[in-house]
Each structure stands twice: as structure tokens, then as C-alpha cells.
C-alpha positions in Angstrom: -24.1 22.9 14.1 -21.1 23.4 11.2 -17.7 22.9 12.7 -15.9 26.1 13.3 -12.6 25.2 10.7 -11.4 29.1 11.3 -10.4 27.9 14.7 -7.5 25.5 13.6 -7.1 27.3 10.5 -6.1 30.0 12.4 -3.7 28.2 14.7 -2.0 26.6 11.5 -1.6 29.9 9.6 1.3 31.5 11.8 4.3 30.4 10.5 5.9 30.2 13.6 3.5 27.3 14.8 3.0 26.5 11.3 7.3 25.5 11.4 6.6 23.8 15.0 3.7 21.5 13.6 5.9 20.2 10.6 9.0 19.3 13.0 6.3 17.0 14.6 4.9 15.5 11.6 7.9 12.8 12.4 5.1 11.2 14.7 8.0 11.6 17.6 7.5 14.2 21.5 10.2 17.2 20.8 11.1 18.9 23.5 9.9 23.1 23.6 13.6 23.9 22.7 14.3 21.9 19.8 10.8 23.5 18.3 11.6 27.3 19.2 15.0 26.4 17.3 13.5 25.0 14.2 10.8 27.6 14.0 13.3 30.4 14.9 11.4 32.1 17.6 12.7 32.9 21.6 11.8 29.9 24.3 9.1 32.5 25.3 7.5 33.0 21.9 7.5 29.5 21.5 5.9 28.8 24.9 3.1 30.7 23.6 2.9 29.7 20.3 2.7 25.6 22.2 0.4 26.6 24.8 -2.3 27.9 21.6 -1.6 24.8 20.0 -2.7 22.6 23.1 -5.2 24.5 23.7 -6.6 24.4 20.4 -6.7 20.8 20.2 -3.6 20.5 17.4 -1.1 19.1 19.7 -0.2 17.2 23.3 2.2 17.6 25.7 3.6 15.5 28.1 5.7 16.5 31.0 8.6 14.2 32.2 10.5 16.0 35.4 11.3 19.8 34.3 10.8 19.0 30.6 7.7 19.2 28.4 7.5 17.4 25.4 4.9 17.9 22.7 3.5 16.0 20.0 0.8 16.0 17.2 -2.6 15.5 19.3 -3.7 12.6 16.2 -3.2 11.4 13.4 -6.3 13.2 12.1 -4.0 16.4 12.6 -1.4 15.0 10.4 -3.5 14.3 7.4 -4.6 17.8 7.6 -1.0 19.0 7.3 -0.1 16.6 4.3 -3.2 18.0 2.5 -2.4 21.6 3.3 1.3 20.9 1.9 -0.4 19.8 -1.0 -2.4 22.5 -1.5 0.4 25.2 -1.0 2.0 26.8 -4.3 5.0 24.4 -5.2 8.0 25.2 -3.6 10.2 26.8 -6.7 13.3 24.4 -5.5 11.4 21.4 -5.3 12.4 19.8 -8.4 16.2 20.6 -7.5 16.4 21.4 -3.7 19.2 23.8 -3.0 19.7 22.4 0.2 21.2 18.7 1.2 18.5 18.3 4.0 15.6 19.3 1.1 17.2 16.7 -1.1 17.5 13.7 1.3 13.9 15.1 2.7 12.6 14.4 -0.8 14.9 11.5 -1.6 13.1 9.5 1.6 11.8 10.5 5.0 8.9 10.1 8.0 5.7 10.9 7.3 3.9 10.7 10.8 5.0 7.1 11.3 5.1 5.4 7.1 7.6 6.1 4.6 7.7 9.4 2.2 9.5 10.8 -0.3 10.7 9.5 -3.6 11.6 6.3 -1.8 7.8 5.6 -0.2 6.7 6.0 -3.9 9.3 3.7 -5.0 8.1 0.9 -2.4 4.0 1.8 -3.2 4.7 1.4 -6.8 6.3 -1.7 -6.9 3.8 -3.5 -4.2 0.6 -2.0 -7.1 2.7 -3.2 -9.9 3.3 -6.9 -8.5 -0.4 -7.1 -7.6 0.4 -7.7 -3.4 -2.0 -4.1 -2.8 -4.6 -2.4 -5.2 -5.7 1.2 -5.0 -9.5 1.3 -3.9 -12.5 3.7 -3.3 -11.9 6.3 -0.5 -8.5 6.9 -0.7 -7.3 2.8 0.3 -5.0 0.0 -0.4 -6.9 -3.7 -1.2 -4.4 -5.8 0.6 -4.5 -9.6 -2.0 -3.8 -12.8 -1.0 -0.8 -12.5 -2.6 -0.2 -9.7 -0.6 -0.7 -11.0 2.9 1.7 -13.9 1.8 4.0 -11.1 0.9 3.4 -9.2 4.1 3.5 -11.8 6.3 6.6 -13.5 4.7 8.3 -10.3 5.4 7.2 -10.5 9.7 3.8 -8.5 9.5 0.9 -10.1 11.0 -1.9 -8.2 9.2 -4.6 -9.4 11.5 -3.5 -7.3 13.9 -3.5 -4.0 12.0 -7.0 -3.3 11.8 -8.6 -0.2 11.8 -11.9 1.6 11.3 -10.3 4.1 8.7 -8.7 0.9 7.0 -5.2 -0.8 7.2 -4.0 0.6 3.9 -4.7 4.2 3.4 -2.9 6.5 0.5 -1.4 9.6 1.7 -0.7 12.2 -1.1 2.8 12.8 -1.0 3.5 16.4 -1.3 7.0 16.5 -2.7 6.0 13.6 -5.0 2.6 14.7 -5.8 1.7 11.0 -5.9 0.6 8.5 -3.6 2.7 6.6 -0.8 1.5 3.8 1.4 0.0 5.0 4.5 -2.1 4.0 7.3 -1.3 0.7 10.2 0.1 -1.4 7.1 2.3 1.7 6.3 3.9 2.4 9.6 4.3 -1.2 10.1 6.3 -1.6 7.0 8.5 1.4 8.0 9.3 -0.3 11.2 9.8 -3.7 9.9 12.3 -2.4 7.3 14.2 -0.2 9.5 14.4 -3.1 11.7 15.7 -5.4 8.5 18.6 -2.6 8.2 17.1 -1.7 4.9 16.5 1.6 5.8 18.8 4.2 8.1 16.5 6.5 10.0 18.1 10.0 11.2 16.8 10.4 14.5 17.7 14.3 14.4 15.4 14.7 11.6 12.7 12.7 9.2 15.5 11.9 6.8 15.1 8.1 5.9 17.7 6.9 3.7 18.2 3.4 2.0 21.2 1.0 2.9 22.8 -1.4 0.4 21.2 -4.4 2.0 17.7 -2.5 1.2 18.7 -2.0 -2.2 18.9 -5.4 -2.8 16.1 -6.4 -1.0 13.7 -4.2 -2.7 15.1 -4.8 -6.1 14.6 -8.6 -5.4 11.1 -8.9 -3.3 9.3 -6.0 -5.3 12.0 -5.1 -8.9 12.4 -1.1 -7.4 16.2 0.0 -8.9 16.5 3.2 -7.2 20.3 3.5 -9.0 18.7 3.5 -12.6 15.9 5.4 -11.5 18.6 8.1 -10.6 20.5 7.4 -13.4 17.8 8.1 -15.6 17.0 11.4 -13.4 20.7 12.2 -13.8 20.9 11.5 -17.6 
């Protein structure tokens, strides 16, 4: 029997739940409140809108006391999200977001758990063009032995991010239209660097921004310049 992909189609095409299920791509629980505000709709709507989405499989929740928080159900959900963002007509700003949250949204941010934006393409580029990971068939990263040195100099133990949809996965970045480093390896990195102090992680959004210790640390491990890469956007 064909699956039935109208179902979750369906459930994704509101805009309403459509606005709730990109607040979650951060990979973090958000309360019903904080979900109803971002997707503008009355606690009530959005009770209903929550209760479709659990229903149908697309999200979790998980009650603590009085409170329900909700979350994506997998990370299967999240891909399908990045690929529908990809397929939607470009956003007419996106080249010069109006807005400072679109600009430090497509300057760096969260993508269910590994690093996004102009920044994740930044740190994907520059681990391809010193050899340490190597795009590969269905849609993954070859990690080299010169990678794993790399990797593990930096505090990753690779042997323990296994998994059966591979370690090193590339996620199509839909601001970027280009590939970031996804997958275990990808939200291990995030964490590893945020826990460096290269990067500064807005907890009230998915913003992830680069500190000057991270400049310098990426410009020295893997030769990304983020300033003259804006300069020359600027210019």
C-alpha cells in the first residue's frame, strides 16, 4: 500500500501550523504560548492547530505540571521542512532581508540541532576545501583521516556518532541554496563550538552568531574570513 502523503501535506499547508512547525525547527520543547504568538493565532486556535499536529504524527508533546511543551516528533519531520523551504518560490527579501532577525537568520542560525545560514556554509566549505570531509553519494559527507584527526583534535569522538542514515549528512540550506553540514557530526560540531565560545546562541530564537574568538579560530583551523567575505558582499 502507497503511503498516504496528503495526510501530512495537509497538516503542513495551514499557515498557522505551518508558522508553529518552523519555530520548532530549533530542535528545542516551546511551550503552546510562545507558538500561538509566533504563528499569530488565540491560545484556543493554537490548541487545535497542536492537538492535529500530534495527532498526525508531525510533532510531540510533553507535559511538565500545568504546561505542555511540544516539539518536532523526528528528525525525519525536519528534513521534510528544509526541503519544502526549498521548494517554496524565493522569498523576494532574501537577498537583502528587510528585517534584522531575517538578516542574523540568514547570517547564522539552528537548523534542527547543526549549524545554518551563511555561517554553516562558511564552516562546510572550508572542512571540503582542506580535504577533512568529502561530499558522497546519497546526500553524505566522507569523513578522511585527516578529518577524524581534525575532529577529534577539536573534542569529537567520532566513534560514537554513528548512525544508520550516516554521521555526515548534507542538508540543503534554503536561504543559501547550498549545502551545510548536517547529521550526528553536524550537531556535534554546533555543540562543541558553542561550547568553545565561538559561537553565541540566542536562546529566544535560532539566531547563531559568531564571537571574535570564533573568528579566529575558524580563520586559523579551516582559512574561513567571514570579514572579507562581507567586505566583498559589501563592496
Amino acid at each position: 500500500m502507497e503511503p498516504n502523503i496528503a495526510s501530512p501535506a495537509a497538516l503542513i499547508g495551514d499557515p498557522g501550523r505551518a508558522a508553529m512547525l518552523q519555530l520548532l525547527m530549533d530542535g528545542r520543547a516551546h511551550p503552546a504560548g510562545a507558538l500561538a504568538w509566533a504563528a499569530g493565532l488565540t491560545a484556543q486556535a493554537a490548541s487545535n492547530h497542536l492537538t492535529r499536529l500530534v495527532d498526525g504524527g508531525l510533532a510531540t508533546v510533553e507535559r511538565e505540571g500545568r504546561h505542555r511543551y511540544y516539539r518536532l516528533a523526528n528528525a525525519e519531520v525536519a528534513h521534510a521542512l528544509e526541503a519544502l523551504a526549498v521548494l517554496a518560490a524565493p522569498v523576494r527579501s532574501l537577498e537583502q532581508p528587510r528585517s534584522p532577525k531575517a538578516r542574523a537568520l540568514r547570517d547564522g542560525r539552528c537548523c534542527y540541532g547543526h549549524l545554518a545560514g551563511r555561517l554553516g556554509i562558511a564552516v562546510a566549505d572550508g572542512l571540503v576545501d582542506r580535504g577533512l570531509i568529502v561530499p558522497a553519494d546519497d546526500k553524505l559527507y566522507a569523513v578522511t583521516a585527516a578529518g577524524c584527526a581534525w575532529f577529534e583534535d577539536l573534542g569529537l569522538d567520532l566513534a560514537s556518532l554513528r548512525s544508520k542514515r550516516g554521521a555526515a549528512r548534507q542538508c540543503l540550506d534554503w536561504t543559501e541554496r547550498r549545502h551545510h553540514l548536517a547529521g550526528p557530526l553536524g550537531v556535534a560540531l554546533l555543540s562543541r563550538m558553542a561550547d568553545l565560545a565561538w559561537l553565541d546562541a540566542d536562546r529566544a530564537s535560532r539566531v547563531v552568531r559568531l564571537t571574535a574568538l570564533g573568528r579566529q579560530e575558524l580563520l586559523a583551523r579551516l582559512g574561513v574570513d567571514l570579514e572579507a567575505a562581507e567586505g566583498r558582499e559589501a563592496a
